[in-house]
C-alpha positions in Angstrom: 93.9 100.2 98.4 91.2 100.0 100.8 91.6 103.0 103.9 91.8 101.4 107.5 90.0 103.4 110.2 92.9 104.6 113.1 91.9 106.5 116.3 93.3 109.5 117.7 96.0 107.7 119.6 97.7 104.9 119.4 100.9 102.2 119.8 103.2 101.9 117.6 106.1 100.2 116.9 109.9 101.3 115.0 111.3 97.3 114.4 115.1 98.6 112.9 114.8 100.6 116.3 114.1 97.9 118.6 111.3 100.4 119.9 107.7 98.9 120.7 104.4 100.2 121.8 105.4 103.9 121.5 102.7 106.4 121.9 101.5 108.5 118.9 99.0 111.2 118.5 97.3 110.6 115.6 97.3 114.1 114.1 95.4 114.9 110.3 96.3 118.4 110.8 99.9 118.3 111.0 101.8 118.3 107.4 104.9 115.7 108.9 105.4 113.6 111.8 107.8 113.9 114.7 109.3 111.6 117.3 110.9 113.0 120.5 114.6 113.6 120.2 117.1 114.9 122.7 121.2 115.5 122.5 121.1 116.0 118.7 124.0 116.5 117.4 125.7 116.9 114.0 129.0 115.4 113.9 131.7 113.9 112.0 133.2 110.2 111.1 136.1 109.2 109.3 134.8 112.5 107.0 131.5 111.8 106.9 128.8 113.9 108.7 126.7 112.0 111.4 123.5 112.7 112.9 124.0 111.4 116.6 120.7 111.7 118.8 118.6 109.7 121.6 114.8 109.2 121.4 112.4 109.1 123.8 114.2 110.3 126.8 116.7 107.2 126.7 120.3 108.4 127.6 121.6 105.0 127.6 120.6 104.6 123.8 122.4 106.6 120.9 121.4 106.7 117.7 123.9 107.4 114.6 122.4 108.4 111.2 124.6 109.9 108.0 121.2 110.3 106.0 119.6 113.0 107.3 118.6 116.7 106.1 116.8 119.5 107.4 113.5 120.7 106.9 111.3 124.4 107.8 108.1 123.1 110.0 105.4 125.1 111.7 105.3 124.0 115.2 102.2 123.4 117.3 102.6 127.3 118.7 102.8 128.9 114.9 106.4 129.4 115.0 108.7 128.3 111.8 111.6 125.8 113.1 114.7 124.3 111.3 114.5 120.5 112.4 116.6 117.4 111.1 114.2 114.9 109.6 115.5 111.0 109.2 113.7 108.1 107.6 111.9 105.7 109.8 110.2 102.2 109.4 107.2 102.3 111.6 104.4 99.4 112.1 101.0 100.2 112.5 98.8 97.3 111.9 101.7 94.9 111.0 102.2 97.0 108.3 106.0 98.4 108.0 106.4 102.0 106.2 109.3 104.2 105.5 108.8 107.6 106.2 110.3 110.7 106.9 109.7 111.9 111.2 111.4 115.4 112.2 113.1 115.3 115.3 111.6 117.5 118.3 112.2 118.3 121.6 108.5 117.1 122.4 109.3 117.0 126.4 106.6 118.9 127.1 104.1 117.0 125.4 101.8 114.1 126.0 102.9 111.7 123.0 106.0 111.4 121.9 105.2 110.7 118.3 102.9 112.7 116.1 101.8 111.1 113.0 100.4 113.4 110.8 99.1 113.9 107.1 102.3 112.6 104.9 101.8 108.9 106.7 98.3 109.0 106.8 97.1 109.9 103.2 95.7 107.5 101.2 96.4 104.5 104.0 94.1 105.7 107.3 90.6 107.4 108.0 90.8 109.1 111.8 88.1 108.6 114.1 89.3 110.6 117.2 86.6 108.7 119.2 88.7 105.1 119.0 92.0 104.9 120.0 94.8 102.1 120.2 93.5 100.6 117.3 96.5 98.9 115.5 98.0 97.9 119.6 95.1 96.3 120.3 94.9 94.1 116.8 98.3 93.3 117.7 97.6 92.3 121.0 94.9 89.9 119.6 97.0 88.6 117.2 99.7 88.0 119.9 97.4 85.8 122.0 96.0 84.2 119.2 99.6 83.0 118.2 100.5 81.9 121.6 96.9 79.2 121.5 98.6 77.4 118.4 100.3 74.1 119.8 102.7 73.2 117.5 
């Protein structure tokens, strides 16, 4: 399978999420990748446990999970956190991937999605001087679709 180059930063998209053009750093020196989470909460349904949280800042949105585990990760200041990891499909270059994303209170940071080494092995070569990458192909793409009379 032939490597596609990917920038630094870029759009991406979670389609079971209904999320689109989400900003990612692009990062080859973190082991896992992280979305913003806030109001996570482990609770229970006819049960069951649930993993109840909202992503990206959005109140209005909750999202329910019963698979879910925790995982040890270094954070960006050294430090050794518990965090609850969930599977995610993400689309980068139209194409769809299941993998695992910790959540993080990543408030204080520019993106709120990391990608790091897990996605990117063996699929993407970084070149932090390019960025948006995979949105702009899809952007083409789009326009190109819309020319088509039918």
């Amino acid at each position: 399978m032939m490597k596609r180059i990917i920038g630094g930063s870029d759009r991406i998209d979670f389609p079971e999420l209904e999320l689109e053009n989400v900003e990612a750093r692009i990062d080859s020196g973190a082991k896992s990748s992280s979305i913003r989470a806030s109001y996570i909460k482990e609770t229970e349904k006819e049960g069951k446990k649930i993993l109840r949280f909202c992503l990206l800042g959005n109140r209005k949105k909750t999202y329910y999970f019963d698979q879910y585990w925790t995982r040890e990760v270094k954070s960006s200041n050294g430090q050794t956190q518990k965090r609850f990891v969930v599977k995610l499909r993400v689309e980068i270059f139209g194409h769809k991937t299941l993998t695992d994303f910790t959540l993080a209170r990543r408030k204080e940071m520019r993106y709120p999605v990391l990608l790091g080494r897990r996605l990117l092995r063996n699929r993407y070569v970084v070149d932090v001087s390019k960025k948006n990458l995979s949105y702009d192909q899809k952007k083409i793409n789009k326009d190109a679709n819309s020319n088509i009379i039918s």
